[in-house]
C-alpha positions, -999 to +999 in steps of 0.1 A: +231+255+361+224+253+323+190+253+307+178+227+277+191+247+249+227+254+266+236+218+269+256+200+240+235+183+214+241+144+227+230+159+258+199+171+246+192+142+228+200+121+259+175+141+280+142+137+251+151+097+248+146+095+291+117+113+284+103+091+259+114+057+277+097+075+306+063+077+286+065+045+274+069+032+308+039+047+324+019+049+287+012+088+286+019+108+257+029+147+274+048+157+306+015+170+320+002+131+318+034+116+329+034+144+364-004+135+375+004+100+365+036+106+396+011+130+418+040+158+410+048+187+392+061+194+355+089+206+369+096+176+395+091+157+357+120+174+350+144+171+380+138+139+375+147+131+340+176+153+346+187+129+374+184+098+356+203+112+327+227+120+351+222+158+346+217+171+380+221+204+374+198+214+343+169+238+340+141+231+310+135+252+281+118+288+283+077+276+277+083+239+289+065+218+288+052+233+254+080+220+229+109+240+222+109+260+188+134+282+166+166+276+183+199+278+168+215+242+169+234+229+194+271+224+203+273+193+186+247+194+162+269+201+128+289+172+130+254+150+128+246+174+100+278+163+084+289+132+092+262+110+095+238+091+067+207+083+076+196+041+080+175+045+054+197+053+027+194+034-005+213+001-002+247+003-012+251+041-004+256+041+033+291+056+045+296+075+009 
């Protein structure tokens, strides 16, 4: 079973967006709002998230549901670094 900070970076990045959706949905603003809003734990938060990202098998970072800080990045993460320019780039200089 991997933990938050073993997975691959789209991974990662798949996970936080189901969490968000999942606040949006039930309007709460931390995983501790979001569990007594669902009568369940943090953790079942979790397992849950994991499930409907299709990660059955995950484990949250060390301190969740306090955010995760001071990690190296991820498998993944350079390329993003590298490749990518961001949406808001002056016009005419997207893709350079």
């Amino acid at each position: 079973m991997k933990r938050f900070e073993q997975l691959h970076f789209d991974e990662q990045n798949l996970l936080v967006i189901h969490l968000m959706k999942a606040f949006c949905e039930n309007d709460c603003g931390s995983v501790e709002q979001l569990a007594h809003r669902h009568d369940c734990s943090v953790r079942e938060v979790w397992r849950d998230i994991c499930a409907d990202t299709g990660l059955d098998e995950c484990e949250p970072w060390e301190g969740y549901p306090d955010p995760p800080w001071g990690w190296p990045p991820a498998e993944g993460q350079a390329r993003y670094r590298n490749e990518a320019t961001p949406y808001f780039a002056p016009k005419g200089t997207r893709g350079r």
